[in-house]
C-alpha positions as CSV (number, residue, x, y, z in Angstrom):
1,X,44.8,15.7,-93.2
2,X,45.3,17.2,-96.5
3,X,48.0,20.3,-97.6
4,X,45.0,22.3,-98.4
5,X,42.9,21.5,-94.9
6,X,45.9,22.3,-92.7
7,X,46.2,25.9,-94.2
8,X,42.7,26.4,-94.2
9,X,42.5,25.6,-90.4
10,X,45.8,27.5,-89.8
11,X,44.3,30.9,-91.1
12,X,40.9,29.6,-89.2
13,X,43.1,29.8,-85.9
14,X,45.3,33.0,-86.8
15,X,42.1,34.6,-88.0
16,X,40.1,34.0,-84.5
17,X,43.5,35.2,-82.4
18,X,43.6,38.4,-84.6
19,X,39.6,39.0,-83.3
20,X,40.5,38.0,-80.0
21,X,44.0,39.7,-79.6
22,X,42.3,43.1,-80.7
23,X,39.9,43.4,-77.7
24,X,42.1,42.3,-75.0
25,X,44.3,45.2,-72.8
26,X,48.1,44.6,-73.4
27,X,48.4,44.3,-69.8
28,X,46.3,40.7,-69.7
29,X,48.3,37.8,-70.8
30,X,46.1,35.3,-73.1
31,X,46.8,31.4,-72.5
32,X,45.8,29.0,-75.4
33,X,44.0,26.1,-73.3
34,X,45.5,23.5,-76.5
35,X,43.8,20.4,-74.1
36,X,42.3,18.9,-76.7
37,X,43.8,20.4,-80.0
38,X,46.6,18.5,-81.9
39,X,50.5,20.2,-82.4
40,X,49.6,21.6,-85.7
41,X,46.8,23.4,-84.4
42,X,49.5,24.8,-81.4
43,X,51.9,25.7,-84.5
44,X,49.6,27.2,-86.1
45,X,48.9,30.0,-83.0
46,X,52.4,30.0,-82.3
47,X,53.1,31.2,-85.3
48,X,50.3,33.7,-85.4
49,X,52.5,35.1,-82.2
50,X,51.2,33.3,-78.6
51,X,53.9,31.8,-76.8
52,X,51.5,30.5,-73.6
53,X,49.3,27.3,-73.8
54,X,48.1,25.3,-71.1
55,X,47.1,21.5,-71.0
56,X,44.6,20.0,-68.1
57,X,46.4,16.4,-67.9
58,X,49.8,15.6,-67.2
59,X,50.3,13.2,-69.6
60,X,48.7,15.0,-72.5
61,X,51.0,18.0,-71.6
62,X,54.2,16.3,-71.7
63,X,53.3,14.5,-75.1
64,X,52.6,17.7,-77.1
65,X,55.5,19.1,-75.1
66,X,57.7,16.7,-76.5
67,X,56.7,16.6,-79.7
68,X,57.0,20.9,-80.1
69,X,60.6,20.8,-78.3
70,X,62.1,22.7,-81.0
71,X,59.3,25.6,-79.8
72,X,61.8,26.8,-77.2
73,X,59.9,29.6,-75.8
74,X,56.9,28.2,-75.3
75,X,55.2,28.7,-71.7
76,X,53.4,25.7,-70.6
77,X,50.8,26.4,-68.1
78,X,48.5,23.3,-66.2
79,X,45.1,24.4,-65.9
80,X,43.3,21.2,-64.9
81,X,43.0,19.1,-61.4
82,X,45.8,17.9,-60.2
83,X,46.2,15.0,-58.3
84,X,48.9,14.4,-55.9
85,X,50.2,11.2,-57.4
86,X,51.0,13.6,-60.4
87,X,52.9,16.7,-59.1
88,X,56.2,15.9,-59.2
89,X,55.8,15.5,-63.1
90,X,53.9,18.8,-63.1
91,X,56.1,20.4,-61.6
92,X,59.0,18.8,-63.8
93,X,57.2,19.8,-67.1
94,X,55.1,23.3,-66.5
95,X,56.4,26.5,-66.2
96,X,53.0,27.8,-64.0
97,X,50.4,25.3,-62.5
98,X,46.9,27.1,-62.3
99,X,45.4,24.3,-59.9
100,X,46.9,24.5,-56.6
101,X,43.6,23.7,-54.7
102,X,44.2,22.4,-51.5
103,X,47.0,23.2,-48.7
104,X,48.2,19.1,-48.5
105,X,48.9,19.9,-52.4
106,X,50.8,23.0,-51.5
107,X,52.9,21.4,-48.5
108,X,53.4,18.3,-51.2
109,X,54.8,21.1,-54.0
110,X,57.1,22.7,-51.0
111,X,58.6,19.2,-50.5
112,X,58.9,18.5,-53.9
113,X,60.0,21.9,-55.4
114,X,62.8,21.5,-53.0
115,X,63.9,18.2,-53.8
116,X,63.6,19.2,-57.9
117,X,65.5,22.6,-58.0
118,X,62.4,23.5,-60.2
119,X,60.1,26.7,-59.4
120,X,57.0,26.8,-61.3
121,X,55.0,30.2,-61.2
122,X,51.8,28.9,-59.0
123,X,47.9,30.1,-58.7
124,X,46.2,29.6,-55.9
125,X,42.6,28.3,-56.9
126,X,39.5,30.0,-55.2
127,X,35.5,28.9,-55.5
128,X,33.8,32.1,-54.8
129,X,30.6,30.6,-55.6
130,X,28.5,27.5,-54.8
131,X,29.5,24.4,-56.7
132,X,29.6,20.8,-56.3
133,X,32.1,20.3,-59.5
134,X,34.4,22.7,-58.4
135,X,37.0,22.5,-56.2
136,X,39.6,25.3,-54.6
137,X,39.9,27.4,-51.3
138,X,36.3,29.4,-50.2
139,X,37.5,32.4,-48.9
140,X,37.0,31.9,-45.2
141,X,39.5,28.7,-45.6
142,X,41.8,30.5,-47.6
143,X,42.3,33.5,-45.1
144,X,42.8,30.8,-42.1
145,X,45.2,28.7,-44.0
146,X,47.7,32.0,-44.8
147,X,49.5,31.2,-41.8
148,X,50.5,27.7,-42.7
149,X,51.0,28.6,-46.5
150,X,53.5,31.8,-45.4
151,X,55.6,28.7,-44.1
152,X,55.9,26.9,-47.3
153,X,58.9,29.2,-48.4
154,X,60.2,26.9,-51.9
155,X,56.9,27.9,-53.4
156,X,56.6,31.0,-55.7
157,X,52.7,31.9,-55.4
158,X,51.8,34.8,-58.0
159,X,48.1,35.4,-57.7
160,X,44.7,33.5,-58.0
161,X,42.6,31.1,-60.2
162,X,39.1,31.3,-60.2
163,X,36.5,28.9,-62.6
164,X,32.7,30.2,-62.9
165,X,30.1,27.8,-62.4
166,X,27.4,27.1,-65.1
167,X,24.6,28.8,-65.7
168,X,25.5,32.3,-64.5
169,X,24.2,35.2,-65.9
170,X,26.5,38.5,-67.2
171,X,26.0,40.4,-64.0
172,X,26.5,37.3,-61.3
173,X,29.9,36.2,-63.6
174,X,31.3,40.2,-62.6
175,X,30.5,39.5,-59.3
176,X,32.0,36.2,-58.9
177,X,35.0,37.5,-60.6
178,X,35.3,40.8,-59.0
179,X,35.1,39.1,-55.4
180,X,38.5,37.5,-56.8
181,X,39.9,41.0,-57.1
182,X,38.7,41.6,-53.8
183,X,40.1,38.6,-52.1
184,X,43.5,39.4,-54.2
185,X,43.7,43.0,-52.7
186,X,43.0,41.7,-49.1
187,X,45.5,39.1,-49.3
188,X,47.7,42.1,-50.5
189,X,46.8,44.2,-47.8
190,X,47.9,41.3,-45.4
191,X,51.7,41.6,-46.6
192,X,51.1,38.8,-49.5
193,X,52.5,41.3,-52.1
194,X,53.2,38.9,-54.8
195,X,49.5,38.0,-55.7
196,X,49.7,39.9,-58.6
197,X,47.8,37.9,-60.8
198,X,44.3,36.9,-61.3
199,X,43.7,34.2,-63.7
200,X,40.0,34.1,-64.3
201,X,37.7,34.1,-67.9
202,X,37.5,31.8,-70.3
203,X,36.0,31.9,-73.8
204,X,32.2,32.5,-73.2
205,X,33.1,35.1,-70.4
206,X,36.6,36.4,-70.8
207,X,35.4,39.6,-71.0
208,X,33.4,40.1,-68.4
209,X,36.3,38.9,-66.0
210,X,38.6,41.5,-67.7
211,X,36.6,44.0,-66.4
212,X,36.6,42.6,-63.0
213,X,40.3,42.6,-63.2
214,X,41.4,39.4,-65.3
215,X,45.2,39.9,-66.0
216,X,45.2,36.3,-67.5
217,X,42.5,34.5,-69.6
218,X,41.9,30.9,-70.7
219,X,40.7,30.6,-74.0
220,X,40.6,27.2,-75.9
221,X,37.3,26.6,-78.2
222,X,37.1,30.0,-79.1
223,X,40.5,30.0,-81.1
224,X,40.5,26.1,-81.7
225,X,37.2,24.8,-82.3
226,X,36.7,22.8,-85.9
């Protein structure tokens, strides 16, 4: 890639965060989802001023991790699925994993948080709505498994993650998203007073689920799309 291509797609990337940045609350925290941009695209919005990008594969993370090591305050966040196989090396290289779907995953983090000395800031993923490509907690399934996740004490659970299914419209996407708030404030209301955060919009809806109560949004194509 030419001199001349790489600034033009810089100020491409630091113009789109400067649109983006202007319309979202100081309160919510924007995460760059850099999945499948390259490290100068990542330089390029670091240096327009975020400091949080996430990755969706383990392995992709830890190679654009390595290769920005001299970015020492970078946040690295993992957005994606996350199969057991891979959670010690998530929990190794991210600073908050999104994706904590299931409670065998959670017991498995316990075990392994402990054995690492490592404490990654965790989400606990929610489907609020019907979807086959989706997984995460229902709500029923989350509220029964409190008990058991109460007893995992090495983990440090901060709040929700909830992904919209296709094809919904403005006014079922609020919905969706505000029964996260909901489910948030009940879990609150049950002594779980560290859900604080609800990470939920991404770039098509992000603002719909600020309105339901967003305090952190996943935007990738939207800042880094060609």
């Amino acid at each position: 890639m030419s001199e001349v291509n790489s600034e033009a797609i810089a100020q491409k990337i630091v113009d789109r965060l400067n649109q983006i940045l202007v319309n979202i609350p100081p309160q919510v925290k924007l995460v760059a989802v850099s999945k499948y941009t390259t490290t100068e695209a990542i330089r390029a919005a670091y240096d327009a001023g975020v400091r949080d990008f996430a990755e969706s594969r383990v392995q992709d993370g830890k190679i654009k991790q390595t290769e920005l090591a001299d970015l020492t305050d970078i946040t690295w966040h993992m957005i994606g699925s996350l199969q057991s196989n891979k959670a010690k090396q998530a929990i190794s290289q991210f600073n908050w994993i999104h994706s904590i779907d299931r409670l065998s995953l959670a017991e498995q983090c316990d075990r392994l948080i402990s054995e690492l000395g490592k404490s990654p800031k965790l989400l606990l993923q929610v489907k609020l709505a019907e979807d086959p490509n989706k997984s995460g907690w229902t709500e029923s399934e989350l509220l029964a498994d409190l008990p058991k996740l109460a007893k995992l004490q090495n983990l440090n659970i901060v709040g929700l993650m909830t992904i919209l299914p296709l094809g919904l419209n403005e006014s079922q996407a609020y919905a969706v998203f505000s029964r996260a708030t909901e489910l948030a404030a009940k879990m609150r209301s049950l002594g779980w007073t560290n859900i604080q955060e609800l990470s939920m919009g991404m770039s098509a809806d992000y603002a719909i689920a600020i309105k339901a109560g967003a305090t952190i949004i996943r935007i990738g194509s939207q800042i880094f799309a060609l």
